[in-house]
Every structure is written in C-alpha cells, then in structure tokens.
VOBAVO-394309 format. One record per atom (N, C-alpha, C): residue number from 1; residue in one letter; x, y, z. Coordinates in steps of 0.2 Angstrom, whole numbers, padded with zeros to 4 digits. Example, Ala and Ser with C-alpha at 12.3 -4.5 7.8 and 13.67 -1.06 7.14 Angstrom:
2
1, A, 0066, -0028, 0039
1, A, 0062, -0022, 0039
1, A, 0066, -0016, 0039
2, S, 0064, -0011, 0035
2, S, 0068, -0005, 0036
2, S, 0064, 0000, 0039
***
This chain:
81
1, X, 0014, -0050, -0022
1, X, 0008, -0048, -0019
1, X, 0004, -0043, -0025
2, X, -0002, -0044, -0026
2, X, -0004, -0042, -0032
2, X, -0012, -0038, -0028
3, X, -0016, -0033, -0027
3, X, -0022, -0032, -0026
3, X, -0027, -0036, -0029
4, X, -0033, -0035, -0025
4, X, -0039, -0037, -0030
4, X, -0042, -0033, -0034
5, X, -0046, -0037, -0037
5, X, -0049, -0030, -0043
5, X, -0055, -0027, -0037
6, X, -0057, -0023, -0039
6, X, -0065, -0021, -0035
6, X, -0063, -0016, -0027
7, X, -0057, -0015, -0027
7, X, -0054, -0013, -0020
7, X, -0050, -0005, -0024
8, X, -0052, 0001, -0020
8, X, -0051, 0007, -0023
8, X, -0048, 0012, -0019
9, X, -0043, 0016, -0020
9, X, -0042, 0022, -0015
9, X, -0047, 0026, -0017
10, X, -0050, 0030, -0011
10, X, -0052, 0039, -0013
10, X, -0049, 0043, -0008
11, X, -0050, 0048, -0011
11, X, -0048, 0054, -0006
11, X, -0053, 0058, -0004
12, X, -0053, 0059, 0004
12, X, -0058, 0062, 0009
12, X, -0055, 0068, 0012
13, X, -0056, 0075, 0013
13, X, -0053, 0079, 0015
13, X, -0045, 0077, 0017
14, X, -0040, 0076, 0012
14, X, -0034, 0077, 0011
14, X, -0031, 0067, 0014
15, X, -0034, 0063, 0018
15, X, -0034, 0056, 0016
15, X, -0038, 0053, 0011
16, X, -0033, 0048, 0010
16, X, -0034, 0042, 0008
16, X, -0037, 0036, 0009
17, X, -0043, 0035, 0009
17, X, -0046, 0028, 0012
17, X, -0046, 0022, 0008
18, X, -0048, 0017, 0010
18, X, -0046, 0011, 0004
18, X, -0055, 0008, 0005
19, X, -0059, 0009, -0001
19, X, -0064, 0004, -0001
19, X, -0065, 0000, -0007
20, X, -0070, -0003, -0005
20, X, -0074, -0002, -0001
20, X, -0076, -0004, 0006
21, X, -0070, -0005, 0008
21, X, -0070, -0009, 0015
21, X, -0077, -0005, 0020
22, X, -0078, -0010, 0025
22, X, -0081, -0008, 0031
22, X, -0078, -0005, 0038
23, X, -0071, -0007, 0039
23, X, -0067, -0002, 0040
23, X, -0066, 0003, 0040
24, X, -0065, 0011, 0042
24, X, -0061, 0016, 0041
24, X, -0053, 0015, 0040
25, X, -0052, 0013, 0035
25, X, -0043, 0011, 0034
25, X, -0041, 0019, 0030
26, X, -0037, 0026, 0033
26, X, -0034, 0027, 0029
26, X, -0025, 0026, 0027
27, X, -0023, 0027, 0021
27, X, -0016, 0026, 0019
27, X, -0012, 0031, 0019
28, X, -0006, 0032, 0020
28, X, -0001, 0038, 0020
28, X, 0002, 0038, 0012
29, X, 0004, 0046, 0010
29, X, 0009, 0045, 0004
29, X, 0013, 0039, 0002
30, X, 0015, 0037, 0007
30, X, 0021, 0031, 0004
30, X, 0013, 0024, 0004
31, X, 0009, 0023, 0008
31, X, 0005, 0018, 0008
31, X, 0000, 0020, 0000
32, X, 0000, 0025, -0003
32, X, -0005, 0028, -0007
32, X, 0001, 0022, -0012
33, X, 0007, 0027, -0013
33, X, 0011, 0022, -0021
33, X, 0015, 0014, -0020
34, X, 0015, 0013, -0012
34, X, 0012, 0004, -0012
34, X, 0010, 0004, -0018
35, X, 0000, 0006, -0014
35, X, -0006, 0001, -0018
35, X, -0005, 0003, -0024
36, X, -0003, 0008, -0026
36, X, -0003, 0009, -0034
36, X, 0001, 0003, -0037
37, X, 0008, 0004, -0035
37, X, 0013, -0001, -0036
37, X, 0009, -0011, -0039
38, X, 0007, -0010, -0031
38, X, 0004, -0016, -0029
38, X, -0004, -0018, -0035
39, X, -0005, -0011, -0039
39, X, -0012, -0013, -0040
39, X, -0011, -0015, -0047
40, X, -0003, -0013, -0051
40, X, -0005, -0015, -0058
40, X, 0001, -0023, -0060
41, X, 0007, -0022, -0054
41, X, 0009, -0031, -0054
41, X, 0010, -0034, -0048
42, X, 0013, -0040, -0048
42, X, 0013, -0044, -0042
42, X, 0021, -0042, -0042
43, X, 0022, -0041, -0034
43, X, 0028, -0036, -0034
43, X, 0029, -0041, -0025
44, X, 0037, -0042, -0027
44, X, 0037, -0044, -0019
44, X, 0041, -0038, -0015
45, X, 0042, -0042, -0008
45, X, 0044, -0038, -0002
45, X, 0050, -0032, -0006
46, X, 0054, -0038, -0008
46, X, 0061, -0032, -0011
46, X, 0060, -0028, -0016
47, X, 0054, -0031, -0021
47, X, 0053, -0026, -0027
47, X, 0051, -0019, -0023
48, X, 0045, -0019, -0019
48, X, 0042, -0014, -0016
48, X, 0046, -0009, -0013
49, X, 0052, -0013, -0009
49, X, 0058, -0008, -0005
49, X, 0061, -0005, -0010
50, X, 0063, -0008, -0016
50, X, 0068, -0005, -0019
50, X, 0064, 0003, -0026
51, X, 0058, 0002, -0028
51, X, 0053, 0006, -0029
51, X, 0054, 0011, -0024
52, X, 0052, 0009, -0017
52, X, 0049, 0014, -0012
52, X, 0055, 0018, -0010
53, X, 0062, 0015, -0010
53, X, 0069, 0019, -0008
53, X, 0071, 0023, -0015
54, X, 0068, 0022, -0021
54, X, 0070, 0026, -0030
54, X, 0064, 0031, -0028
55, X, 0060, 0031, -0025
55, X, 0055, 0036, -0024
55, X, 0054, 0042, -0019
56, X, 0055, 0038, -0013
56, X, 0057, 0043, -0008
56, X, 0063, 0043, -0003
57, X, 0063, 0048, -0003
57, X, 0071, 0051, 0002
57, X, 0071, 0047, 0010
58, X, 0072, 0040, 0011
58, X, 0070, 0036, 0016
58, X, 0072, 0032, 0018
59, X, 0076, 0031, 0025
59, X, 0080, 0026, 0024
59, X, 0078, 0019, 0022
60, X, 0080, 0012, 0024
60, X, 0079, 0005, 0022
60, X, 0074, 0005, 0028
61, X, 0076, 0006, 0036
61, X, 0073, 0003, 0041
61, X, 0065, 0007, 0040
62, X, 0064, 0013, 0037
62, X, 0058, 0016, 0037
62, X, 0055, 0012, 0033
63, X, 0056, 0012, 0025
63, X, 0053, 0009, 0021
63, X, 0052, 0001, 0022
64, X, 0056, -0001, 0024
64, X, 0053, -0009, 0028
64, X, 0048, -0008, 0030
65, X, 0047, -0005, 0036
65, X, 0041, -0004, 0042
65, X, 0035, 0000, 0039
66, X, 0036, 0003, 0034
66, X, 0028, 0005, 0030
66, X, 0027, -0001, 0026
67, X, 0033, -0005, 0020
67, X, 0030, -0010, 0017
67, X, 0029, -0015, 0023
68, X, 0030, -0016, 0029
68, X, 0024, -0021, 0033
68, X, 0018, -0019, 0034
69, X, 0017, -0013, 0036
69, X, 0011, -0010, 0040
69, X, 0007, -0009, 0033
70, X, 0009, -0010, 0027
70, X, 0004, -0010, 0022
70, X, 0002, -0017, 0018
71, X, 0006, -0024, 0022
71, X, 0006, -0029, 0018
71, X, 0002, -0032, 0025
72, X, 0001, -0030, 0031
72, X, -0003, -0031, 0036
72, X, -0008, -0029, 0035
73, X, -0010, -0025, 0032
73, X, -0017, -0021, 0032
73, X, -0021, -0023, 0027
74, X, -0016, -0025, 0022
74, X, -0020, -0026, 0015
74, X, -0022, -0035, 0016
75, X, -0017, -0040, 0022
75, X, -0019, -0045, 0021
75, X, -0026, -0045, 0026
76, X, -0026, -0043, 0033
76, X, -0030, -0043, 0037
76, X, -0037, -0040, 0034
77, X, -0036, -0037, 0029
77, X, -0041, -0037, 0025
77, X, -0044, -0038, 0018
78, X, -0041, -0044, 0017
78, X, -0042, -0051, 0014
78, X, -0039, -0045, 0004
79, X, -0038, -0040, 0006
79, X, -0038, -0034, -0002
79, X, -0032, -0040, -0007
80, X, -0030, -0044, -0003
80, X, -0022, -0046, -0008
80, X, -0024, -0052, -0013
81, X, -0024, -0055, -0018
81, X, -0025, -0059, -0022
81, X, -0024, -0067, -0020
***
C-alpha cells in the first residue's frame, strides 16, 4: 500500500487532518506515522505492524486494529495508489 501523491496531512489545533479531502478525516499518532510510513514506500499489512510494534509500546491486537482503521480510511477514500 503506497499513498498518492497530492493527498497531505496538516495540523489543526493539535489534530491531524488528511487533505485535501472533502471529509473531515482526522488521524491519531499511530495513524500520523502509518501515513508517513505509507507515503514514502509500498509497505504491506505485516511490514506496517512490525514498524508500528518497533515504534510504539503496543500490543499486536492494538496495532492491528489501528493498521485496519487506517487502511479503511485511506481506501474508502480512494488516498491509496
């Protein structure tokens, strides 16, 4: 899963929004270094888990259920390549 190009975070008093969608989508800490993750290679499910568990203090069943909730959002909103 690789981002598109032209799709950006910014930060809004202390959130993370993702534009330039039409949406209000914001992203949590772990969903911010995802999109990083995801913005500079093509990274799958396991590459993202094992990043996301070298990163933060988190079990396996957490960091699963943030990398769905961010690979749902990104596809539901067509951001994926």
């Amino acid at each position: 899963m690789k981002l598109k190009n032209g799709y950006y975070i910014e930060k809004e008093n202390e959130l993370y929004k993702i534009k330039p969608l039409e949406k209000n989508i914001t992203l949590s800490e772990i969903g911010v270094f995802l999109w990083k993750c995801t913005k500079e290679k093509d990274l799958n499910s396991n590459e993202l888990l094992n990043l996301l568990l070298d990163k933060f203090q988190i079990s396996t069943v957490l960091a699963l259920g943030e990398i769905d909730t961010f690979i749902k959002i990104c596809k539901e909103n067509g951001i994926f390549e």
